[in-house]
HTML snippet that shows the backbone in 3Dmol.js (N, CA, C, O; Angstrom):
<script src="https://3Dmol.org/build/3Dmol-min.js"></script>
<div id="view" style="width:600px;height:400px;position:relative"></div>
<script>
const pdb = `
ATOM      1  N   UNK A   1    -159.609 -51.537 -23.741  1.00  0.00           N
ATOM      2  CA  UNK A   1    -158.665 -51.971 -24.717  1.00  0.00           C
ATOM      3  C   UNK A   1    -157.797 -50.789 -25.177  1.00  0.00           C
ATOM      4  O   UNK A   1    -156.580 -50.645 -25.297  1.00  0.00           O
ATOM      5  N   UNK A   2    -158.695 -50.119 -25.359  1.00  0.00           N
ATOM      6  CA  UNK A   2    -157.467 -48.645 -25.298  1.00  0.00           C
ATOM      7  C   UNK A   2    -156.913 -47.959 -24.879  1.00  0.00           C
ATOM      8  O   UNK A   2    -156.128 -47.137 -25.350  1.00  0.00           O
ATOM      9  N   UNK A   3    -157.374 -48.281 -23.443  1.00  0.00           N
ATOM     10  CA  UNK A   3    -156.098 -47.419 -22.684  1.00  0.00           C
ATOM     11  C   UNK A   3    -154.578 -48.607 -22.167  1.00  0.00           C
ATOM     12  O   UNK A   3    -153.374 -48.438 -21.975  1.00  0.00           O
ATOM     13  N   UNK A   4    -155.467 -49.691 -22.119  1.00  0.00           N
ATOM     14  CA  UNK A   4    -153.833 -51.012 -22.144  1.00  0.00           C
ATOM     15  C   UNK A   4    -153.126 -50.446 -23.946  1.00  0.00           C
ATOM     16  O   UNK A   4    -151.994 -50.139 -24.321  1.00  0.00           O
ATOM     17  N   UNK A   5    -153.746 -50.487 -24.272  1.00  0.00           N
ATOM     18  CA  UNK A   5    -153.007 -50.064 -25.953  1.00  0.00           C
ATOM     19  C   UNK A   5    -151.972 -49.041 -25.962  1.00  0.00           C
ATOM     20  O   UNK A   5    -150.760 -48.975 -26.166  1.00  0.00           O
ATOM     21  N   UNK A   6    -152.873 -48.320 -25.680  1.00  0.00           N
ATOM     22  CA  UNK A   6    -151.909 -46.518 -24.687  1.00  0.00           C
ATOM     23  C   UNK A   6    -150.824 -47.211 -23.912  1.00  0.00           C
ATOM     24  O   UNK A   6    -149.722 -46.975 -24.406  1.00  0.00           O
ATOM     25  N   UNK A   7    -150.786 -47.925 -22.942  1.00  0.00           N
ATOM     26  CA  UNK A   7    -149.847 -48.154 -21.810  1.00  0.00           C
ATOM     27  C   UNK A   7    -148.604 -48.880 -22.403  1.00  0.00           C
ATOM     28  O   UNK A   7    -147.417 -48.657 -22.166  1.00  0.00           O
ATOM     29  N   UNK A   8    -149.306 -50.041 -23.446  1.00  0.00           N
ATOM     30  CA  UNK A   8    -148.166 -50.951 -23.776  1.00  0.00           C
ATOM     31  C   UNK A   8    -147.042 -50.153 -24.711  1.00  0.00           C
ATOM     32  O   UNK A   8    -145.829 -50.342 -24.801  1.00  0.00           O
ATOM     33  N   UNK A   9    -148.075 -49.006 -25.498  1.00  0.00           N
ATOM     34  CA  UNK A   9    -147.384 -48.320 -26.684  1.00  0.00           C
ATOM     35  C   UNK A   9    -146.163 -47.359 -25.686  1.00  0.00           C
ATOM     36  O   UNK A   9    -144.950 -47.264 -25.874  1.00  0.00           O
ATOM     37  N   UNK A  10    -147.107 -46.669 -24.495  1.00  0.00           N
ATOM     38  CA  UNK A  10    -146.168 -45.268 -24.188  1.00  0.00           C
ATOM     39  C   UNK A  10    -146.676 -44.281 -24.945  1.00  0.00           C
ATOM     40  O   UNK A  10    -145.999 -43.265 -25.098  1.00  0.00           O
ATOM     41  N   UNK A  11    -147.672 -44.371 -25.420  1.00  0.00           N
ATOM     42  CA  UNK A  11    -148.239 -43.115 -25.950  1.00  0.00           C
ATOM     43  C   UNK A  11    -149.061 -42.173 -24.921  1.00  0.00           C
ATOM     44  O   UNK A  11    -149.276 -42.685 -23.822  1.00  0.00           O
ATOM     45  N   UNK A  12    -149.495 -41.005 -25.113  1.00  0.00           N
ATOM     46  CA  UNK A  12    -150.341 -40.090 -24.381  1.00  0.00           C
ATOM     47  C   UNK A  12    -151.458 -40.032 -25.725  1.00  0.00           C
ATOM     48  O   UNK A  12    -151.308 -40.019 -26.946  1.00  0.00           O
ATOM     49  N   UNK A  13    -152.887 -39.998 -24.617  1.00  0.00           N
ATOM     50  CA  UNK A  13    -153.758 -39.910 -25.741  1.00  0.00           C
ATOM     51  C   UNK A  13    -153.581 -38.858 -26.505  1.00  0.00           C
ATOM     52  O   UNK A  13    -153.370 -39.086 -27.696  1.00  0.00           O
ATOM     53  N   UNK A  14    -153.614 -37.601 -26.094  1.00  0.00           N
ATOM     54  CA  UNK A  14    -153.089 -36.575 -27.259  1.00  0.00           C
ATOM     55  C   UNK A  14    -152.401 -36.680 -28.157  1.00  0.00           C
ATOM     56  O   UNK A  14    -152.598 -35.972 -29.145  1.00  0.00           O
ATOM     57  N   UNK A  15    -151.065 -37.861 -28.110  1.00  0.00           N
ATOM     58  CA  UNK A  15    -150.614 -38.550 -29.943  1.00  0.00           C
ATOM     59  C   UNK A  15    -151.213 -39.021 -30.341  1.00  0.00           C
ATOM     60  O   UNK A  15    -150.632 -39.510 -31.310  1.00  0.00           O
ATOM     61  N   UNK A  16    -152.786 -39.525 -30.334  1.00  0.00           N
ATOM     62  CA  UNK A  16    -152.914 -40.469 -30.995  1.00  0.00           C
ATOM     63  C   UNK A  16    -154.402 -40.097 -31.736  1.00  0.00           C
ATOM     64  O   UNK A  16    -154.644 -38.895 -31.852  1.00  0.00           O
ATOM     65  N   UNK A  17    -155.343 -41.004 -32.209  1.00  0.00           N
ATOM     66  CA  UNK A  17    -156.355 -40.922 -33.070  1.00  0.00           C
ATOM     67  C   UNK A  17    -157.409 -41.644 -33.337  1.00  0.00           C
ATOM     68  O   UNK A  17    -157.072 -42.636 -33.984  1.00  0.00           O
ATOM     69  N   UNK A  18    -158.775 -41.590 -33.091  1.00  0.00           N
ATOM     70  CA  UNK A  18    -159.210 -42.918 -32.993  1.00  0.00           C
ATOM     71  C   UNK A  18    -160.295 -42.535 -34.614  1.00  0.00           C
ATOM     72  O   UNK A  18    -161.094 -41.636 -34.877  1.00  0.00           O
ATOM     73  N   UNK A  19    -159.914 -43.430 -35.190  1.00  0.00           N
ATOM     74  CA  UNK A  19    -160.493 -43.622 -36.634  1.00  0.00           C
ATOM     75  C   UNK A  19    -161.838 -45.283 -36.538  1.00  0.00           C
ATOM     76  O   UNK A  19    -161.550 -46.451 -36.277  1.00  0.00           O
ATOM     77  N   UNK A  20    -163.167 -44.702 -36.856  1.00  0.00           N
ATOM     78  CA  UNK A  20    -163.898 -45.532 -36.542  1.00  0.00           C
ATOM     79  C   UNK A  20    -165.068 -45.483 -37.009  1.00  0.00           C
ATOM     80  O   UNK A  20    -165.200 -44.463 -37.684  1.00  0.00           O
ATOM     81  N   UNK A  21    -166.319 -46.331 -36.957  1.00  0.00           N
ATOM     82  CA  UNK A  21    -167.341 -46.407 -37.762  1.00  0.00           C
ATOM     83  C   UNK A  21    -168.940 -46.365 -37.026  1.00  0.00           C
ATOM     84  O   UNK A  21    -170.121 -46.420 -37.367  1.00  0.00           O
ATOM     85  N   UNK A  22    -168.120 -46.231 -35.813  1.00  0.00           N
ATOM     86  CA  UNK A  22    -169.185 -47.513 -34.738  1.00  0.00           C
ATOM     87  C   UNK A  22    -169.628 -46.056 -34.057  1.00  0.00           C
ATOM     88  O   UNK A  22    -169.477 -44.957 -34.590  1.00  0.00           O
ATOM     89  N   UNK A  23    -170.118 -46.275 -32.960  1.00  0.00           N
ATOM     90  CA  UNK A  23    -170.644 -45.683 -31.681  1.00  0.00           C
ATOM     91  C   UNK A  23    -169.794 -46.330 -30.714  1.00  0.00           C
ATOM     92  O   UNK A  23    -169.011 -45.515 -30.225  1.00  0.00           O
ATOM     93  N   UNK A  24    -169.693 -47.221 -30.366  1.00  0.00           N
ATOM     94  CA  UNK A  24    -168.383 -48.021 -29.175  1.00  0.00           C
ATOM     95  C   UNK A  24    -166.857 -47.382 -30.054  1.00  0.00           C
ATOM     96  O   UNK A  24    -166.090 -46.713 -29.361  1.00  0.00           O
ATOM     97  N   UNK A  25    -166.644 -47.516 -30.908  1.00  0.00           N
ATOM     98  CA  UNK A  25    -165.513 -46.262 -31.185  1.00  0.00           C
ATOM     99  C   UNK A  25    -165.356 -45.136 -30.588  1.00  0.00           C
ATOM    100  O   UNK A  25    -164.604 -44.753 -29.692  1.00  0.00           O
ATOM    101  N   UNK A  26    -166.432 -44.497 -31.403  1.00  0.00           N
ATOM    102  CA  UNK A  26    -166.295 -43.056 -31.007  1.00  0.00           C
ATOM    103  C   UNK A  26    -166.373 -42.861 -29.548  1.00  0.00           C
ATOM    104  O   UNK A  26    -165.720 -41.946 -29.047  1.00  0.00           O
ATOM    105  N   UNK A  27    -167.207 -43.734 -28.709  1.00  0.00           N
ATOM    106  CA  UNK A  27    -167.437 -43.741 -27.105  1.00  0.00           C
ATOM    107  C   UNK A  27    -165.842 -44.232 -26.672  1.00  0.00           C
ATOM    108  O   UNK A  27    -165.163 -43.877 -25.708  1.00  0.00           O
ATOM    109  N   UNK A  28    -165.696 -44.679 -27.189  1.00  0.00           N
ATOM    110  CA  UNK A  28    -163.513 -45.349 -26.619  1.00  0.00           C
ATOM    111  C   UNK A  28    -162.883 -44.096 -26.650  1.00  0.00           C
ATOM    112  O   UNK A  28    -162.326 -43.617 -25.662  1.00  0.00           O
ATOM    113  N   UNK A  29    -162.968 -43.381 -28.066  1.00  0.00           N
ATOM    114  CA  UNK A  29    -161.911 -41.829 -28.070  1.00  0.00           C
ATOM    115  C   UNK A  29    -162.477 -41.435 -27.147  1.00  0.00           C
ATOM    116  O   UNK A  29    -161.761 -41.657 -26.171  1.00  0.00           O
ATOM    117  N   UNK A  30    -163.871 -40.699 -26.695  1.00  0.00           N
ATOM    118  CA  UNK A  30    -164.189 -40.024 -25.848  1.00  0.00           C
ATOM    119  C   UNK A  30    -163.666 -40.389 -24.392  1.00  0.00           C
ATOM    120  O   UNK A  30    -163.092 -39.551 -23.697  1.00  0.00           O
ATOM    121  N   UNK A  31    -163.887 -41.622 -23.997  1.00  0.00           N
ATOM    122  CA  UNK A  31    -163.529 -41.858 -22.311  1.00  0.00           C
ATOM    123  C   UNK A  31    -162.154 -41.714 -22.466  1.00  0.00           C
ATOM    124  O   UNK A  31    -161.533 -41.539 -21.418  1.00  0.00           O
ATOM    125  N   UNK A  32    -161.539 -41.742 -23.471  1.00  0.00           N
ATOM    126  CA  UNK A  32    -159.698 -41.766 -22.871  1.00  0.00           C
ATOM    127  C   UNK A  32    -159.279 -40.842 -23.926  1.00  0.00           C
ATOM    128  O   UNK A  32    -158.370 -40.949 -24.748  1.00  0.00           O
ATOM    129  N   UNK A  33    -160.137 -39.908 -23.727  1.00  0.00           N
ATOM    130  CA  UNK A  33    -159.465 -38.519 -24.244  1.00  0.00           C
ATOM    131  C   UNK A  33    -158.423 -38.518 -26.095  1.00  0.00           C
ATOM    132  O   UNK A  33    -157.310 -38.072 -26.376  1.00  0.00           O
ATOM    133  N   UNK A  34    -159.076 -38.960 -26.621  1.00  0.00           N
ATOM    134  CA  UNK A  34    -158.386 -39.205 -27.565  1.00  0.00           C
ATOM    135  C   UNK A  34    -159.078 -38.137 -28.894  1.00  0.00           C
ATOM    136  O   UNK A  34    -160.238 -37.747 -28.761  1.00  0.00           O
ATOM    137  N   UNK A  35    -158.323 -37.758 -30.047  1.00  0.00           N
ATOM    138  CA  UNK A  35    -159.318 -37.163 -31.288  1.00  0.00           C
ATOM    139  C   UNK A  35    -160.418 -38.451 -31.733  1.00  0.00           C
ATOM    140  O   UNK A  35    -160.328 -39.614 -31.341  1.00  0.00           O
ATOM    141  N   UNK A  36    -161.353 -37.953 -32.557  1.00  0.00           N
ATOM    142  CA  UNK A  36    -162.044 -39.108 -33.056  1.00  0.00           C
ATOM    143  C   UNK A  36    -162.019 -38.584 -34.516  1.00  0.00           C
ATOM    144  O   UNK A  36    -161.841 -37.394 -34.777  1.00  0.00           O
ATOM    145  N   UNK A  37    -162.231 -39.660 -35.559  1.00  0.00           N
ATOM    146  CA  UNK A  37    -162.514 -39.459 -36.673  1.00  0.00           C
ATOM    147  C   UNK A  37    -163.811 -40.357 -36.961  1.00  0.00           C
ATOM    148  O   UNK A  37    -163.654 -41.569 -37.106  1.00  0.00           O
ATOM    149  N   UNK A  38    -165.320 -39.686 -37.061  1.00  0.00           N
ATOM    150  CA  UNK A  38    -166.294 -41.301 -37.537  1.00  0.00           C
ATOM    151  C   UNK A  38    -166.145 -40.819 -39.076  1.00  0.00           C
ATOM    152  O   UNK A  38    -166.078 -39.784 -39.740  1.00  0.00           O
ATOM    153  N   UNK A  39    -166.135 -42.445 -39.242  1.00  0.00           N
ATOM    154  CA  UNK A  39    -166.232 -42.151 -41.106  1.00  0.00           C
ATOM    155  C   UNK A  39    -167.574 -43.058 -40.940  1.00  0.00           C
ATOM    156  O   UNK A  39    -168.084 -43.765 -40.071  1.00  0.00           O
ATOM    157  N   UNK A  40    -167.810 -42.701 -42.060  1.00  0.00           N
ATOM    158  CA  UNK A  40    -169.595 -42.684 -42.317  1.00  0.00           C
ATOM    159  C   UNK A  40    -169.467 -44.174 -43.209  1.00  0.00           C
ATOM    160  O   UNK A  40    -170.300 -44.168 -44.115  1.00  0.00           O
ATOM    161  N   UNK A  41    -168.897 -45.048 -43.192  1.00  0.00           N
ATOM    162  CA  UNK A  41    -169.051 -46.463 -43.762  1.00  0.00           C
ATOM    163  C   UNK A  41    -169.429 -47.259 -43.204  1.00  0.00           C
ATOM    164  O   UNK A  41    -169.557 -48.354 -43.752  1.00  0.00           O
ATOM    165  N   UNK A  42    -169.769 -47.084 -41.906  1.00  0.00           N
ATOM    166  CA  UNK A  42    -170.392 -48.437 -41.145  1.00  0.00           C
ATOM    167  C   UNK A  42    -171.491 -48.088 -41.049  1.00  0.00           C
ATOM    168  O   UNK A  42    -172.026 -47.188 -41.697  1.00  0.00           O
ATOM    169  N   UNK A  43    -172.227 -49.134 -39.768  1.00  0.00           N
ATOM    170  CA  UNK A  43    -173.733 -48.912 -39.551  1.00  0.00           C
ATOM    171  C   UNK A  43    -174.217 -47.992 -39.555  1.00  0.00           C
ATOM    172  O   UNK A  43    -175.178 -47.586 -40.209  1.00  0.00           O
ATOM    173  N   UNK A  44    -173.251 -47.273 -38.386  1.00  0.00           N
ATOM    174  CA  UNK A  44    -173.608 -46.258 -37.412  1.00  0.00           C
ATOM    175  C   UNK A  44    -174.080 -44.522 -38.484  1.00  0.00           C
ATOM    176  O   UNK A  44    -173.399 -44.037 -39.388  1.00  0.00           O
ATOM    177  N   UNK A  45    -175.009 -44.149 -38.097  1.00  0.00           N
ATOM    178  CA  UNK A  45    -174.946 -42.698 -38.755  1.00  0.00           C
ATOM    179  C   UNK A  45    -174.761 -41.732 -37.519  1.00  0.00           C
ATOM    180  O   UNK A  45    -174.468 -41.904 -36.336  1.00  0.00           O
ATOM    181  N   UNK A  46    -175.098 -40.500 -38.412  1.00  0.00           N
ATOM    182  CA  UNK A  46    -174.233 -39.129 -37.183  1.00  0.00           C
ATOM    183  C   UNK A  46    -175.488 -38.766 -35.918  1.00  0.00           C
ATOM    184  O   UNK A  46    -175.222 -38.058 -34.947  1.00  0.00           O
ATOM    185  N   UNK A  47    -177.019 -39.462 -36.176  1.00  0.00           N
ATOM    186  CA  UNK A  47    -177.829 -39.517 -35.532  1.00  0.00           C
ATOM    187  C   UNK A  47    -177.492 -40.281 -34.086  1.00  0.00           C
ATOM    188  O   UNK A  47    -177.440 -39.874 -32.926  1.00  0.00           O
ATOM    189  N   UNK A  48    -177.257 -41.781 -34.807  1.00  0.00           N
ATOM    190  CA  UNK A  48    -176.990 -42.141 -33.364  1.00  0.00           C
ATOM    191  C   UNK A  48    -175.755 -41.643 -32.397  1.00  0.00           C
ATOM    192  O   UNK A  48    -175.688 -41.831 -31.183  1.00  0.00           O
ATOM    193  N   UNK A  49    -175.038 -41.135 -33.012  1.00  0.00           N
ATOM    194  CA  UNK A  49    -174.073 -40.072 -32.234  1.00  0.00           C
ATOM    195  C   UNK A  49    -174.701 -39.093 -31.569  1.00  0.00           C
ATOM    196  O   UNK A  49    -174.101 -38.619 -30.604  1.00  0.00           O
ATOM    197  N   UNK A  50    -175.736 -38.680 -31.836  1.00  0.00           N
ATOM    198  CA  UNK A  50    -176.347 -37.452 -31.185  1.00  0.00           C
ATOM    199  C   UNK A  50    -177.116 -37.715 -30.443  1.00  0.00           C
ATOM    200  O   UNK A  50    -177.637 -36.835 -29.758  1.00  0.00           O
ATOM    201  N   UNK A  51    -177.587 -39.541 -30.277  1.00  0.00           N
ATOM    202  CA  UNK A  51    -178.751 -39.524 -29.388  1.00  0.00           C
ATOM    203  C   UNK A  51    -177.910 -40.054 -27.896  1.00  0.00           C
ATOM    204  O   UNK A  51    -178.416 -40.106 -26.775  1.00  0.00           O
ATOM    205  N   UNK A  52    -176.437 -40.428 -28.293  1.00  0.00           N
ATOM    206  CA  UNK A  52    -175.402 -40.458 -26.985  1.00  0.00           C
ATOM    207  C   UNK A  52    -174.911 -39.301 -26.774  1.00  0.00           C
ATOM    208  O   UNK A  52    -173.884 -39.375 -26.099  1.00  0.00           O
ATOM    209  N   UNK A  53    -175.170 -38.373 -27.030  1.00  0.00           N
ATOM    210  CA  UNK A  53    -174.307 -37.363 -27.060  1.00  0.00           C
ATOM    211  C   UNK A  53    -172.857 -37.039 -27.112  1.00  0.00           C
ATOM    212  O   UNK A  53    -172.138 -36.495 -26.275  1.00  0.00           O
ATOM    213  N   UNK A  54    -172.559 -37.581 -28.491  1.00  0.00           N
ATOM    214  CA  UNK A  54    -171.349 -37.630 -28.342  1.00  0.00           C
ATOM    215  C   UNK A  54    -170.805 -37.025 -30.129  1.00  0.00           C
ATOM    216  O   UNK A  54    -171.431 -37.325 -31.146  1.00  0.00           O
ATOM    217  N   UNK A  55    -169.799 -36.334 -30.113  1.00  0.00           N
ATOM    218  CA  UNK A  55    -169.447 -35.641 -30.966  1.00  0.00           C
ATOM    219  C   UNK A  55    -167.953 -35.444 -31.554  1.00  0.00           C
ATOM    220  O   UNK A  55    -167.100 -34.663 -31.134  1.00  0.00           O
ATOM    221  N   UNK A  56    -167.849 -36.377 -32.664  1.00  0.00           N
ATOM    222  CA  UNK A  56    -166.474 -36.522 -33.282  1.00  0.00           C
ATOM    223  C   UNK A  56    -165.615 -35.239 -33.796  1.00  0.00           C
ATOM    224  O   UNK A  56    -165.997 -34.261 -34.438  1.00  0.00           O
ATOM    225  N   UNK A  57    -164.355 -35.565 -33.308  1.00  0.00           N
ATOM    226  CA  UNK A  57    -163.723 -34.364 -34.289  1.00  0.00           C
ATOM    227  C   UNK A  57    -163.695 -33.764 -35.259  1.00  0.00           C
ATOM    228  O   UNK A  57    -163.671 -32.570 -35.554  1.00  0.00           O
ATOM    229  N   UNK A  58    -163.698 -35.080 -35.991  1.00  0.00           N
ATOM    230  CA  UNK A  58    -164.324 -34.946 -37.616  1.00  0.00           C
ATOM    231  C   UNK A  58    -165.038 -35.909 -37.736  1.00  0.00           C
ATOM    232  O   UNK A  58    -165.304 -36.756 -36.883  1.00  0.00           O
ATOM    233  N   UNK A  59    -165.519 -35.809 -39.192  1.00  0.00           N
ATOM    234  CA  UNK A  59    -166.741 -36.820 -39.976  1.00  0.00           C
ATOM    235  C   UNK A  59    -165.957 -36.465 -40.974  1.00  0.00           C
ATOM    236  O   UNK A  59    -165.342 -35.406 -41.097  1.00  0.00           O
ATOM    237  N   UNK A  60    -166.001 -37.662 -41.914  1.00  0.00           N
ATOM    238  CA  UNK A  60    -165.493 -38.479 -43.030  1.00  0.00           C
ATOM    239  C   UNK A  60    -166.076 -39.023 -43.876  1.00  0.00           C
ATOM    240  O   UNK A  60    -166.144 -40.163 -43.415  1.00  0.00           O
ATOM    241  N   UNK A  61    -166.669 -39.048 -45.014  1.00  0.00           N
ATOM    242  CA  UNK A  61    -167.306 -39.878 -45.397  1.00  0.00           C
ATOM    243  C   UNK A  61    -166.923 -41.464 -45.921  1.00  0.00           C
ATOM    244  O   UNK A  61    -167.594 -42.488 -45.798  1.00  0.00           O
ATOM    245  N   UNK A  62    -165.729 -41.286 -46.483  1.00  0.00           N
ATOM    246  CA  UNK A  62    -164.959 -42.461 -46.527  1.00  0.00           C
ATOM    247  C   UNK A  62    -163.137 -42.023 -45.755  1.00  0.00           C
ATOM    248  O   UNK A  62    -162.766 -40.969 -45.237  1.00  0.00           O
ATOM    249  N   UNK A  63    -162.570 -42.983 -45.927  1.00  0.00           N
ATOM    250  CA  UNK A  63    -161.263 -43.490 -45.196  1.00  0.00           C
ATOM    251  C   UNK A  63    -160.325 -43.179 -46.392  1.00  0.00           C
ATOM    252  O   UNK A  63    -159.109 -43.058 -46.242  1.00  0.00           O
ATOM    253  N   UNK A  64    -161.006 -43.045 -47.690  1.00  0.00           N
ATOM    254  CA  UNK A  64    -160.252 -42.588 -48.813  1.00  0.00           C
ATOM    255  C   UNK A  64    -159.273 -41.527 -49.141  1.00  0.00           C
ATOM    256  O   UNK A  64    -159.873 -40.453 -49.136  1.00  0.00           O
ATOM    257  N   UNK A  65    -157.909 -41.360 -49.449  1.00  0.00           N
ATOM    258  CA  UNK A  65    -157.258 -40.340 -49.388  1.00  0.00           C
ATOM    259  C   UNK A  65    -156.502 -39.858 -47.997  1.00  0.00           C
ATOM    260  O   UNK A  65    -155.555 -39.088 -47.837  1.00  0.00           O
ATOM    261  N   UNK A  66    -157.348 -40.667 -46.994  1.00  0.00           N
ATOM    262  CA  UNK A  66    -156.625 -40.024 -45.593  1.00  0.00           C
ATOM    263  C   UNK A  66    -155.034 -40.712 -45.380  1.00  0.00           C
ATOM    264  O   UNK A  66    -154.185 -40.240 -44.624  1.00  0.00           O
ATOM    265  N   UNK A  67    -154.892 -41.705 -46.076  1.00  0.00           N
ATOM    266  CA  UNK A  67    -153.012 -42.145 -45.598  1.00  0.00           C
ATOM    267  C   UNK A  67    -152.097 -41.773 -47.193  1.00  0.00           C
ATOM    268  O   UNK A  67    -150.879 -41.937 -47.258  1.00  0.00           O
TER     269      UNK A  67
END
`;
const viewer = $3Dmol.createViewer("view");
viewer.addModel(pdb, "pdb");
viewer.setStyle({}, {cartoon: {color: "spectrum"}});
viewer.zoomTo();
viewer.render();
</script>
């Protein structure tokens, strides 16, 4: 879904940002090269990130203040 997203937009992943809560998030920025942001409001904690090995740009605790 995100790289048709990419295609339809004309973007390069390097413009862009993937802001998310999940583990299938953060796994989407990773395969198509994108930044990640996990914010810490969903299920997911920074554990199960580590047991995929996978490691966000940043951590967030909320979505607050960021726009």
């Amino acid at each position: 879904m995100v790289s048709l997203a990419l295609e339809r937009l004309n973007l390069n992943p390097e413009e862009c940002v993937m802001i998310g809560d999940s583990r299938v998030d953060m796994v989407a920025a990773q395969e198509c090269g994108l930044k990640s942001v996990f914010v810490k409001t969903g299920s997911a904690e920074e554990r199960d990130l580590d047991e995929i090995d996978i490691s966000p740009d940043f951590t967030l605790d909320s979505i607050e203040g960021i726009f």
